[in-house]
C-alpha positions as a Python dict, from the first residue, in 0.01 Angstrom:
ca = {
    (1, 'X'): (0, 0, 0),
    (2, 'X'): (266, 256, 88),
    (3, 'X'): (540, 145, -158),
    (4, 'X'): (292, 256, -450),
    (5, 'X'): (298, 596, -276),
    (6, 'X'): (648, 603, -145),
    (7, 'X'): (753, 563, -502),
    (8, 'X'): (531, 819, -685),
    (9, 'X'): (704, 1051, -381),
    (10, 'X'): (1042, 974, -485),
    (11, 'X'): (961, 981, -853),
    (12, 'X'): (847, 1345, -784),
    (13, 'X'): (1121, 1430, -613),
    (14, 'X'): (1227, 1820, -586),
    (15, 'X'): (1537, 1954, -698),
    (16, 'X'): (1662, 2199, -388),
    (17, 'X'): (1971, 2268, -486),
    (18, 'X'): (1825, 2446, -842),
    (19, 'X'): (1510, 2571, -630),
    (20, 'X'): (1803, 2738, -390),
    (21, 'X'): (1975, 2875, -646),
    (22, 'X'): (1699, 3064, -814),
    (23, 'X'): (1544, 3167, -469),
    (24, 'X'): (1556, 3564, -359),
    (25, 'X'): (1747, 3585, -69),
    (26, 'X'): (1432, 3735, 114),
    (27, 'X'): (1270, 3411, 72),
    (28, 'X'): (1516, 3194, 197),
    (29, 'X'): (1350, 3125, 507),
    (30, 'X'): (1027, 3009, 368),
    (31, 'X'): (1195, 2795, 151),
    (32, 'X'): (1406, 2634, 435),
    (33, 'X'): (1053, 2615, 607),
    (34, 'X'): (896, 2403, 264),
    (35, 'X'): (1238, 2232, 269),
    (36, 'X'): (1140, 2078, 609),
    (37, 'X'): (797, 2090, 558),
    (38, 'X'): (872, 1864, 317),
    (39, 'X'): (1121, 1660, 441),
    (40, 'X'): (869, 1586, 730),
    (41, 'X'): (566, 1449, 515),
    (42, 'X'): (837, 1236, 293),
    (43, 'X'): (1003, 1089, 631),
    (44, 'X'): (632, 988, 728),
    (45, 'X'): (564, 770, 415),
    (46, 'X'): (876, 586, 411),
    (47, 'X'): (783, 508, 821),
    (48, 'X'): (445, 337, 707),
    (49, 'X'): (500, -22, 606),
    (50, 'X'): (396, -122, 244),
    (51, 'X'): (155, -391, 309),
    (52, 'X'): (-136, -411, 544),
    (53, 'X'): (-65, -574, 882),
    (54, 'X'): (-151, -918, 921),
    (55, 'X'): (-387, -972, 1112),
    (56, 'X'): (-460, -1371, 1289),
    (57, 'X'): (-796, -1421, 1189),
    (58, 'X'): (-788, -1788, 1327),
    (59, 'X'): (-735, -1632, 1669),
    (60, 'X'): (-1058, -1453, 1629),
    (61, 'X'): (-1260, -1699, 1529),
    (62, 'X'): (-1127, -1955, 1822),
    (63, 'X'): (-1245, -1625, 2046),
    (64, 'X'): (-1584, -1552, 1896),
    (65, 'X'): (-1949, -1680, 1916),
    (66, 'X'): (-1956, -1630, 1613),
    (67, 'X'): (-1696, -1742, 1366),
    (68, 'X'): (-1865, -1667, 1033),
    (69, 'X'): (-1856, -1274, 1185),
    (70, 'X'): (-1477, -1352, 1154),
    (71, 'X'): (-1471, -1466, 797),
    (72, 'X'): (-1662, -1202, 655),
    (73, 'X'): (-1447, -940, 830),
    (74, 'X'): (-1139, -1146, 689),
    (75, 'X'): (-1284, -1115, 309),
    (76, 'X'): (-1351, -745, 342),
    (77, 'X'): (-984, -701, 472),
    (78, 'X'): (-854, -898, 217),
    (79, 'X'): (-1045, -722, -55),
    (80, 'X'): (-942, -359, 90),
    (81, 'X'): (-781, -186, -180),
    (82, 'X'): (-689, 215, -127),
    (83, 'X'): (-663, 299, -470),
    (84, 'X'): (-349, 634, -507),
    (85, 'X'): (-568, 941, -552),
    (86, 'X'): (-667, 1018, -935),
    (87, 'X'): (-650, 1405, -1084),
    (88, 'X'): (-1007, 1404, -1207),
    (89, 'X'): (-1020, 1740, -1321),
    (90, 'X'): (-688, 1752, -1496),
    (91, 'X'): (-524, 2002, -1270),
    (92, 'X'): (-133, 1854, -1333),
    (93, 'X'): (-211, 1909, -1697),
    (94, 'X'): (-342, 2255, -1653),
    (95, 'X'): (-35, 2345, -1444),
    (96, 'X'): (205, 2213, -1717),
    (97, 'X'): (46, 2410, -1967),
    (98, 'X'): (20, 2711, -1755),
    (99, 'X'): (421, 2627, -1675),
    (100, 'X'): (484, 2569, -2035),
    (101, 'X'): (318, 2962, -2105),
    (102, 'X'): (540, 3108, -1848),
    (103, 'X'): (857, 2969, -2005),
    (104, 'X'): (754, 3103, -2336),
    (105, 'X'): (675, 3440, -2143),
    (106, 'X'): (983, 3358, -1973),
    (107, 'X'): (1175, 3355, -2331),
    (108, 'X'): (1028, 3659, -2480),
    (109, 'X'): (1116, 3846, -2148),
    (110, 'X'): (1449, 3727, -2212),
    (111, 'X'): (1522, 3810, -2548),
    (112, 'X'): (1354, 4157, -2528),
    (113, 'X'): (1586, 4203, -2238),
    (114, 'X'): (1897, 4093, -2376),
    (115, 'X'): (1796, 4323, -2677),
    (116, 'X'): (1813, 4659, -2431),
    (117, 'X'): (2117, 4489, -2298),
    (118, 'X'): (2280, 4525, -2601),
    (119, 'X'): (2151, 4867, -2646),
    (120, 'X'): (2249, 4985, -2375),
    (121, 'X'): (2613, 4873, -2411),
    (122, 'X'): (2633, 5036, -2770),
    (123, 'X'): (2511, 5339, -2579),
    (124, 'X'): (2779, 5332, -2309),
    (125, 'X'): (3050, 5261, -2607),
    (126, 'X'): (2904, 5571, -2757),
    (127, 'X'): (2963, 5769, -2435),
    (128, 'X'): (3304, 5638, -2378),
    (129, 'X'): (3395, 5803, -2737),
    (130, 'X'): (3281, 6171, -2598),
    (131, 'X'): (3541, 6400, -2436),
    (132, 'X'): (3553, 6407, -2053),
    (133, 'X'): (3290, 6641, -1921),
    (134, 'X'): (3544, 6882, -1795),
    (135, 'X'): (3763, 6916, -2120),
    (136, 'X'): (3375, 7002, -2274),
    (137, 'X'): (3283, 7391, -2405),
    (138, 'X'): (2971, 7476, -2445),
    (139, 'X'): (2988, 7459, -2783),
    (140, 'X'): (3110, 7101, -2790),
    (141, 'X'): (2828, 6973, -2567),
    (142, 'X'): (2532, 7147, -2790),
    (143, 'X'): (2703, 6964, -3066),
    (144, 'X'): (2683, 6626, -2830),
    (145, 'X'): (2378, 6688, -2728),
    (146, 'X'): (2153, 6907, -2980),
    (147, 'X'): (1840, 6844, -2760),
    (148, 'X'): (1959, 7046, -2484),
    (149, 'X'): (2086, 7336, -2716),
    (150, 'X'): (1939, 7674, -2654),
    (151, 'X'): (1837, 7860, -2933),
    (152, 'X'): (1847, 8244, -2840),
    (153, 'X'): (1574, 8336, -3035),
    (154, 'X'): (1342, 8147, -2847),
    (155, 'X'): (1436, 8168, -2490),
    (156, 'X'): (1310, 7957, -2194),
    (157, 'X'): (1138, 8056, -1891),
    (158, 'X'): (1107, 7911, -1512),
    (159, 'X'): (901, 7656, -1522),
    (160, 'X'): (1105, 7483, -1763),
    (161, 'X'): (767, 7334, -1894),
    (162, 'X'): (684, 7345, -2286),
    (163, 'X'): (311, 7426, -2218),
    (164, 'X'): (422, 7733, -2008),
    (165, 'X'): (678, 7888, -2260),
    (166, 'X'): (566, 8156, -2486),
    (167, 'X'): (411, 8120, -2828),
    (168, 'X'): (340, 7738, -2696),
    (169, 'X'): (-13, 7576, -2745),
    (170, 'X'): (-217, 7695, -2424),
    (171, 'X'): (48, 7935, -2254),
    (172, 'X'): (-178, 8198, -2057),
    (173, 'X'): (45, 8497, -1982),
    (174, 'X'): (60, 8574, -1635),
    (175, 'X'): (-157, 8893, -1528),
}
């Protein structure tokens, strides 16, 4: 009876060390808590013993007034079967194809990811070819940077807000 179970447990066996290694260090102590959790429930199927217990149903009989009371208790026994529970409403496969979305998610994540890595590095390369900020005129960093330039025809006002800059869409002039 328990061997069935004891090994579908061990078939199904976690992998801590990978579940460690992925784990946020905030959560370490809930998954040392599942760890024993865990190792608790595991250490109490392996104590049950895989067959039923004998039982002397001579004994019995010798004992009662009635010994056909002992041989239909002895058939049911015999015929006890705990069957291992069944998923009836498919949840494992629902899981794995929930799991299997995730690692596709999981992918895409990844590769969009790696893509602003790689962006991001050109970037930097790009910065590394400017001149140090102190060696920079102000000439050489609207050149650098042509969004930042001021143009002196069009001057900028505090707040440095494009609504509330003259001749811009909806500037009200203060009164």
């Amino acid at each position: 009876m328990a061997s069935g179970a004891t090994k579908r447990v061990v078939s199904s066996a976690i992998d801590w060390t990978r579940f460690a290694a992925v784990c946020p260090k905030w959560q370490v102590e809930m998954l040392r808590a599942t760890k024993a959790k865990h190792d608790t429930f595991v250490n109490k199927v392996h104590q049950l013993p895989e067959n039923l217990p004998k039982i002397d149903f001579a004994s019995y009989k010798s004992r009662l007034p009635d010994p056909t009371m002992a041989d239909r208790f002895q058939k049911a026994y015999e015929a006890l079967s705990i069957p291992y529970p069944v998923d009836k409403a498919n949840l494992l496969q629902k899981v794995e194809a929930q799991n299997s979305e995730k690692e596709q998610e999981v992918k895409r994540f990844k590769t969009e990811i790696q893509a602003e890595i790689e962006e991001s590095k050109s970037f930097l390369k790009k910065i590394d070819t400017l001149p140090k900020f102190e060696e920079m005129t102000e000439e050489m960093f609207c050149y650098y940077f042509p969004e930042t330039w001021q143009d002196p025809a069009k001057p900028k006002f505090w707040p440095y807000v494009e609504t509330e800059q003259p001749g811009a869409p909806g500037f009200k002039y203060a009164k």
